[in-house]
C-alpha positions in Angstrom: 71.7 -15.9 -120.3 70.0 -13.7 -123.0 70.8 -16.5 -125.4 68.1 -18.4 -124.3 65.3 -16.3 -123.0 65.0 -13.6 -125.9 63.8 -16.7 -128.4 61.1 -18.0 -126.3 58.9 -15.8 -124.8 55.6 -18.0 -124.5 52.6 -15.8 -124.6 50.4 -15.8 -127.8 51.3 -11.9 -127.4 54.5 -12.1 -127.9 56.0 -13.7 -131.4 58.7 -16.2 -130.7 61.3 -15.1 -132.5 63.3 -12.1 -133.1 66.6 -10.4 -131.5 66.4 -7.4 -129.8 69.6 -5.2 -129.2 71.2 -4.6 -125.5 69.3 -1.5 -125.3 65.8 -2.9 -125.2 66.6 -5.9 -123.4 68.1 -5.9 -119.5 68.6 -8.3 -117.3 69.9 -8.2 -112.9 70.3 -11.2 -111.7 70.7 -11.4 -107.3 71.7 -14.4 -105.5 69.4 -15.0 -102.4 69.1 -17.4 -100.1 65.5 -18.1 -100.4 64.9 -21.7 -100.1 68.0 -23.0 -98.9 70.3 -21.5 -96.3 73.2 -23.3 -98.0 72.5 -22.3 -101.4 71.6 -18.9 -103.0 68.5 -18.8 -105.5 69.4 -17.1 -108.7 66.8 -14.4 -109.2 66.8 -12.6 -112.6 64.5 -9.7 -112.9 64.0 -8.7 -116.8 63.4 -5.4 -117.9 62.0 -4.9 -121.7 62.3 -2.0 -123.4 61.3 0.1 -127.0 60.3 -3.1 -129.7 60.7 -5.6 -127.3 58.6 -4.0 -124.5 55.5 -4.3 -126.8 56.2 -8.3 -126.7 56.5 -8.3 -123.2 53.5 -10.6 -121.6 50.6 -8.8 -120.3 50.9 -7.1 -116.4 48.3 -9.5 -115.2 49.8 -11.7 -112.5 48.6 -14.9 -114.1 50.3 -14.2 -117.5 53.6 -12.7 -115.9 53.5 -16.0 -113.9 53.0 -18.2 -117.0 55.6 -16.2 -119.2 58.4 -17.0 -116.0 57.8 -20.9 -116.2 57.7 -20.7 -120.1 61.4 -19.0 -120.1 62.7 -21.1 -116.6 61.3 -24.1 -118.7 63.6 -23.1 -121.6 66.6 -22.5 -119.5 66.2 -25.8 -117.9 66.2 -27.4 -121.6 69.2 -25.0 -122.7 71.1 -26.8 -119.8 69.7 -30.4 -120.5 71.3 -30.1 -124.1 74.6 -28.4 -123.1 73.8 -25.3 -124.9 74.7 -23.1 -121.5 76.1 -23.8 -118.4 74.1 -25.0 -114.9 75.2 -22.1 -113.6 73.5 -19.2 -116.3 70.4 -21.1 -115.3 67.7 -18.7 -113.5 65.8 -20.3 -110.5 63.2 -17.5 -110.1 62.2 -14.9 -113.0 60.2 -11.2 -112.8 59.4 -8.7 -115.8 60.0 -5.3 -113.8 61.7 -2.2 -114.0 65.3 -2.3 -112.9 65.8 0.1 -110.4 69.3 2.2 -111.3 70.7 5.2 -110.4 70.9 8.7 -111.9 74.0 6.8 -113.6 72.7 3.9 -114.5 73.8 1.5 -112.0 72.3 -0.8 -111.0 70.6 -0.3 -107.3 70.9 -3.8 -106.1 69.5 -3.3 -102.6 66.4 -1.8 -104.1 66.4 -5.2 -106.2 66.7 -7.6 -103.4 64.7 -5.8 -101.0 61.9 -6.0 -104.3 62.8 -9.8 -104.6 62.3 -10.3 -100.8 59.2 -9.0 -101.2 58.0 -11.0 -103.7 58.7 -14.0 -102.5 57.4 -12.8 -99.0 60.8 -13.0 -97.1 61.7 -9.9 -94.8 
């Protein structure tokens, strides 16, 4: 997934282009069933760190909004010319803190109960 979103972050803040290493850059993805009761939304929550958190778009709801449709537009062109598969397509994007562990797992209750709140879901 990281193939396509590092490349085009959309704000004027942020230059588009650059590679970061796996240590500034994290990404948890959940599957939720948000909009369908069939189908689970992917929801990818992005975590920037060091270098690439001083690219990151500004905390502002409006920009953090505008940087998600910038990289789910991307995605959706990455699958339109084959370059990933339909299924390492995001449906939903945040820039947040991951929460983890005091080993560094991943605490993927704490990230769906914060994706459940976003999208105003109990």
């Amino acid at each position: 997934m990281l193939t396509y979103l590092l490349p085009v972050f959309p704000t004027p803040h942020v230059r588009t282009q650059g590679h970061y290493g796996s240590e500034e850059v994290e990404v948890a993805v959940v599957g939720l069933r948000l909009e369908s009761e069939h189908e689970d939304t992917c929801c990818a929550t992005i975590e920037l760190r060091g270098a690439a958190a001083a690219l990151a778009p500004p905390a502002d709801e409006a920009s953090q909004e505008a940087a998600a449709a910038a990289l789910l537009a991307a995605a959706k062109a990455a699958v339109a010319s084959g370059a990933v598969s339909k299924g390492s397509k995001p449906d939903r994007i945040r820039f947040a803190p991951i929460p983890k562990n005091f080993k560094g797992a991943v605490l993927t209750p704490d990230l769906v109960q914060a994706w459940k709140l976003q999208a105003g879901v109990k």
